[in-house]
SEBADO-828113 format. One record per residue (C-alpha): x, y, z. Coordinates in steps of 0.25 Angstrom, whole numbers, plus 2048, in hexadecimal, padded with zeros to 3 digits. Example, Ala and Ser with C-alpha at 12.3 -4.5 7.8 and 13.67 -1.06 7.14 Angstrom:
// residues 2
8317EE81F;8377FC81D;
This chain:
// residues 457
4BF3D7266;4B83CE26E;4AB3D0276;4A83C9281;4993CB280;49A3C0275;49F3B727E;4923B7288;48C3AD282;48739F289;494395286;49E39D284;4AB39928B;4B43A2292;4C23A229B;4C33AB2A6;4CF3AF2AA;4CF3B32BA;4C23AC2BC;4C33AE2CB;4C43BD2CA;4BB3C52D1;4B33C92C5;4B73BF2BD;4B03B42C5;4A23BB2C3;4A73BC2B6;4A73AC2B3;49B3AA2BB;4933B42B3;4983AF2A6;4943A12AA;4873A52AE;4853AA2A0;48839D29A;49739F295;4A2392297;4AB3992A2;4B83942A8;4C439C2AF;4D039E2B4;4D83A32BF;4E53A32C9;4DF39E2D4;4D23962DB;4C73A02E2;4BA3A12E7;4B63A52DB;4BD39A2D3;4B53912DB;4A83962D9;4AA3962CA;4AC3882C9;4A13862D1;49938C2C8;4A13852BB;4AB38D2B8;4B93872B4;4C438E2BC;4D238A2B9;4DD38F2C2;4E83972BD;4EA39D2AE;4EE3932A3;4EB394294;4E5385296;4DB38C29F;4D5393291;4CB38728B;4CB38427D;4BC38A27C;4BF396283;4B83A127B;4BC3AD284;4C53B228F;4C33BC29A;4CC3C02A3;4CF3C92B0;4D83D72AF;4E13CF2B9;4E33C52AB;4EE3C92A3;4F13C7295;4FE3BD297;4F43B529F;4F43A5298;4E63A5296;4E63B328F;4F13AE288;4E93A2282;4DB3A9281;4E23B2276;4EA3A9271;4DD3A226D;4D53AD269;4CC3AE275;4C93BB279;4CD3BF286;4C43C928E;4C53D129A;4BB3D02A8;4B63DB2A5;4B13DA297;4AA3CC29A;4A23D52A6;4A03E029C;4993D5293;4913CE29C;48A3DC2A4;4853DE295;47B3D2297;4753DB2A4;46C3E42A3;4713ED2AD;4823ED2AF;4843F42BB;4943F62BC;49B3FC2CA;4A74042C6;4B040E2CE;4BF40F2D3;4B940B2E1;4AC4042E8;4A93FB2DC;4A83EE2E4;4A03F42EF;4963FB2E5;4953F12DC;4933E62E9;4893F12EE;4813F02E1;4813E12E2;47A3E22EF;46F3EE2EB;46B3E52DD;4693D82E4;4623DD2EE;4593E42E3;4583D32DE;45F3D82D2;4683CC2CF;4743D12CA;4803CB2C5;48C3D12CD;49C3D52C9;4A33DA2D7;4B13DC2DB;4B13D62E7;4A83CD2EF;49C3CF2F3;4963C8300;4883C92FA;48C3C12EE;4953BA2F4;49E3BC2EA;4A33C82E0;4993C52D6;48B3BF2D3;4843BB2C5;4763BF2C5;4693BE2BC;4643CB2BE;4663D62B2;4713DF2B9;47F3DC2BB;48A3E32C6;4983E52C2;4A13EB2CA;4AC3F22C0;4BA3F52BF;4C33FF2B8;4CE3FB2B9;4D23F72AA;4C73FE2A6;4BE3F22A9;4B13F72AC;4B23FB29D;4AE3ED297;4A13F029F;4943F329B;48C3F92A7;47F3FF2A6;4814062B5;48F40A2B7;49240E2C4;49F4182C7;4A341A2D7;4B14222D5;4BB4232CE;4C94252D2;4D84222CC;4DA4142CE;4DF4082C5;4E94122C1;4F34032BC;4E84062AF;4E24132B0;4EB4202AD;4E54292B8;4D742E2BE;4D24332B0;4D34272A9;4CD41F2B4;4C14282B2;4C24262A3;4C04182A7;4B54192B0;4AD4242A6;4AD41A29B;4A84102A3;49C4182A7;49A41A298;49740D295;48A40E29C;47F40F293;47641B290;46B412299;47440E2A3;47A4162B0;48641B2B7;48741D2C5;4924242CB;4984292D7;4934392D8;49C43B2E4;4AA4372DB;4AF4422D3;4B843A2C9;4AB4312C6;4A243E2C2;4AB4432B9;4B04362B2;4A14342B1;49D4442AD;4A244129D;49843829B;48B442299;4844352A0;47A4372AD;47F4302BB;4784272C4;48142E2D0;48242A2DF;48C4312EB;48A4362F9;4844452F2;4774462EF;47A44B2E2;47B43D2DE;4704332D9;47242B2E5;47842E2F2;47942E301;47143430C;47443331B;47E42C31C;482426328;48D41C32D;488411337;49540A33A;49A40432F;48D407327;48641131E;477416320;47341F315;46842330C;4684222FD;46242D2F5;46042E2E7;45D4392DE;45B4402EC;44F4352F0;45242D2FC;45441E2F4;457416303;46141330E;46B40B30F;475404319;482401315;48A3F731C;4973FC317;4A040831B;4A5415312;49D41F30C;4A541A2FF;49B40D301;490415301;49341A2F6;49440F2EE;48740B2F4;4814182ED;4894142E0;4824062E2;47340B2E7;4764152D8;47A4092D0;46D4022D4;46240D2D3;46940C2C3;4623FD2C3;4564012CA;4583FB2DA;44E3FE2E2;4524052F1;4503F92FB;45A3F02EF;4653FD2F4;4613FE303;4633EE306;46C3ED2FA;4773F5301;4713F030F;4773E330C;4863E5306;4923E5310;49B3E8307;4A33DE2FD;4AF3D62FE;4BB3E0301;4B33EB304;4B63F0312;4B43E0314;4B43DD323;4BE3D1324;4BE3CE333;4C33D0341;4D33D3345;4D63D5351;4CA3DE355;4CB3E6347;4C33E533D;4C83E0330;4C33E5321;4C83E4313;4C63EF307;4CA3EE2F9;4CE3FB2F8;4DB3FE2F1;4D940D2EB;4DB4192F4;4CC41D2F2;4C840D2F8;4D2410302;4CB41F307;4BC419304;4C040E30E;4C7415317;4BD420319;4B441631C;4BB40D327;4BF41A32E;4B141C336;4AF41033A;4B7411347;4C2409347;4CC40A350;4D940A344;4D7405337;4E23FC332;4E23FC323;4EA3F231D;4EB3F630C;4F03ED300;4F33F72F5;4ED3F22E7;4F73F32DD;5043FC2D9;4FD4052D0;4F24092D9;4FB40B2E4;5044172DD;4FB41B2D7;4F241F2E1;4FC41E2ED;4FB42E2F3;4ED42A2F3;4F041D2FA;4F9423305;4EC42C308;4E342130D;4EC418312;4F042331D;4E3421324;4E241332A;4EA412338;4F0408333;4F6404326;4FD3F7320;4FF3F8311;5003EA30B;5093EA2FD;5033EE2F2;4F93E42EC;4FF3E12DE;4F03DC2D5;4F43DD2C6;5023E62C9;5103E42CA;5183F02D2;51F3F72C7;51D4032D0;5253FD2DC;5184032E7;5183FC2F1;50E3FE2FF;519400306;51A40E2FE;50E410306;51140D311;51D418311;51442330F;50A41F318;50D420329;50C417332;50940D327;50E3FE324;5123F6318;5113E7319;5173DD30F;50F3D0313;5003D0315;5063C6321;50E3D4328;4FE3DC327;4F93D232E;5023D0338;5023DE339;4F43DF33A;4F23D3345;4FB3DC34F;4F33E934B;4E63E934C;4DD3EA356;4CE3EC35B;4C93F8353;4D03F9347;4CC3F5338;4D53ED332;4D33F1321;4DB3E7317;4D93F030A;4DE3EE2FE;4DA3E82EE;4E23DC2F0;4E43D12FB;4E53DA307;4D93D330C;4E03C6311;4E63CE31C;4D93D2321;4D43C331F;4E03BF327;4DF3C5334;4CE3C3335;4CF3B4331;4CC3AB33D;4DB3A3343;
């Protein structure tokens, strides 16, 4: 079986498939960075496609097997890119191995001296963001793998010269497994991508060997206040770097106090005060994941002032409670979240901030998480004052379990299913008013109703 460490080598030539991806894009630009021949593909043009022809990358528009080059020596590819795809087809055809994202990203963090790797079923994007901003305040010039965007960089990504590189990682698939982190960071675990995973147990499996793959040398970080995480993690005999809001954690919180829609709190650790910080952000889930990032970094040697200023300066990432605008005298934001856990965490953290009513406006992201978790679902989604359910976003599915959002909605009073993204915002334009919050939540394009009513006639 092929490698893909073999394959980092200066002229190399390599096809990616989904170029424009969100990780897949960083991906290119890394690989050209480290002298290899790359050219791509995808369905359609972007931002991102953009800028990697800027930077001289070839990026052909949708997939043919004439997109695969003569000299192609390698293929990669994105989860989304499945087998019958035509440059699949053709790559194997030809004998040219065909690798997944995540095996390339496992090879390239080996070159790094430190691999620092962001996992959990929730916060990765917001942790892994908030490390980006403690290291370069620290002037540590990492190279950078986020799941969103990040107004810092700009971008989701960013390809540096220092010796550490950031990762957020994924599960799902068992992805993270193709890593090789030297800090591997665990903020909870719950049941979730069960489309893959059998249950809650094999999610942990998941997640244990993950940790595993840390070396003797390296460190785990990991979430004291979650349960599920302690006891995936208590098989492995291995010492813990651990942060929560006890202080029987590593590093933790001390007088905490909300001021508007920020945190003031101290940070201790190892029961020594280490400094304070302001977090411009809501939720006491964000300031844990600022004590999971604070952990994280201590593990690459940071200094207080790097944390302090570090976390001083993030507002948060793109989709992240993301404040979208103006309607109307409310206040509009967008959130990724699409698991009942995201869905409480935010939820909790909107709630004393004084609005009047908070409409919430949720996507469902696909079939199999909505039965799965659907009592769970109907739980938080009873708490706004007002609900519109959007049909279920589909991602890599199709609806062989005939669940629809309107299914819901029957269970839900008071609440409303809408066909059309059109019918919300209609909706919305005759409903809201001074004092409300407007949330469009939701893993899929939910966003573009939000982005609707706040754009300027």
């Amino acid at each position: 079986m092929a490698d893909f460490q073999d394959y980092l080598k200066p002229g190399m030539r390599g096809h990616l498939i989904g170029v424009g991806g969100v990780s897949m894009a960083p991906l290119a630009e890394v690989l050209a960075g480290m002298g290899l021949v790359i050219d791509g593909s995808d369905m359609a043009e972007s931002e991102k496609t953009e800028h990697l022809r800027s930077l001289g990358i070839e990026v052909k528009i949708g997939h043919s097997a004439m997109n695969v080059a003569p000299d192609i020596q390698f293929v990669v590819r994105t989860a989304a890119v499945r087998d019958e795809n035509p440059e699949i087809v053709e790559a194997r055809a030809r004998g040219i191995p065909v690798f997944e994202r995540a095996e390339a990203w496992g090879a390239i963090m080996c070159d790094y001296e430190n691999a620092l790797c962001i996992a959990g079923t929730h916060g990765k994007t917001t942790t892994t963001s908030m490390c980006t901003h403690i290291l370069m305040a620290a002037e540590r010039d990492p190279t950078v793998m986020i799941g969103g965007t990040l107004p810092l960089l700009h971008a989701g990504h960013r390809v540096g010269g220092g010796d550490t590189i950031i990762l957020e990682s994924c599960e799902y698939h068992d992805s993270f497994l193709a890593f090789h982190p030297t800090i591997a960071v665990i903020l909870d675990i719950e049941a979730d991508h069960l489309d893959y995973f059998t249950d809650l147990d094999d999610v942990e499996d998941s997640f244990r060997k993950f940790a595993a793959k840390v070396p003797p040398h390296g460190k785990i970080v990991a979430n004291m206040d979650d349960r599920n995480t302690m006891e995936t993690l208590a098989p492995l005999g291995r010492e813990l770097v651990t942060f929560g809001l006890t202080d029987r954690a590593d590093v933790y919180a001390r007088n905490l106090r909300r001021v508007g829609a920020s945190s003031e709190f101290d940070i201790y650790v190892h029961g020594r005060f280490f400094t304070d910080v302001t977090l411009h952000i809501p939720g006491i889930h964000n300031v844990k994941n600022a004590l999971a990032a604070t952990a994280a970094c201590l593990c690459l040697g940071v200094r207080p002032n790097a944390v302090k200023y570090g976390l001083a300066g993030f507002n948060g990432a793109g989709r992240r409670f993301e404040f979208k605008g103006k309607f109307n005298g409310a206040d509009v934001y967008d959130d990724y979240a699409h698991h009942p856990g995201e869905l409480k965490a935010l939820l909790d953290a909107v709630e004393p901030l004084g609005y009047k009513r908070t409409i919430l406006v949720f996507q469902p992201h696909t079939y199999t998480r909505t039965a799965a978790l659907f009592e769970d679902f109907i739980a938080q989604l009873r708490r706004p004052d007002v609900l519109y359910l959007a049909e279920i976003y589909a991602a890599r599915e199709t609806n062989t379990l005939r669940i629809s959002s309107a299914d819901l909605a029957r269970q839900i009073p008071g609440s409303e299913f809408f066909a059309s993204f059109d019918d919300i915002e209609r909706s919305l334009r005759g409903t809201a008013r001074p004092g409300d919050v407007i949330l469009t939540v939701g893993a899929g394009d939910v966003y573009k109703i939000g982005e609707a009513l706040t754009k300027l006639p």
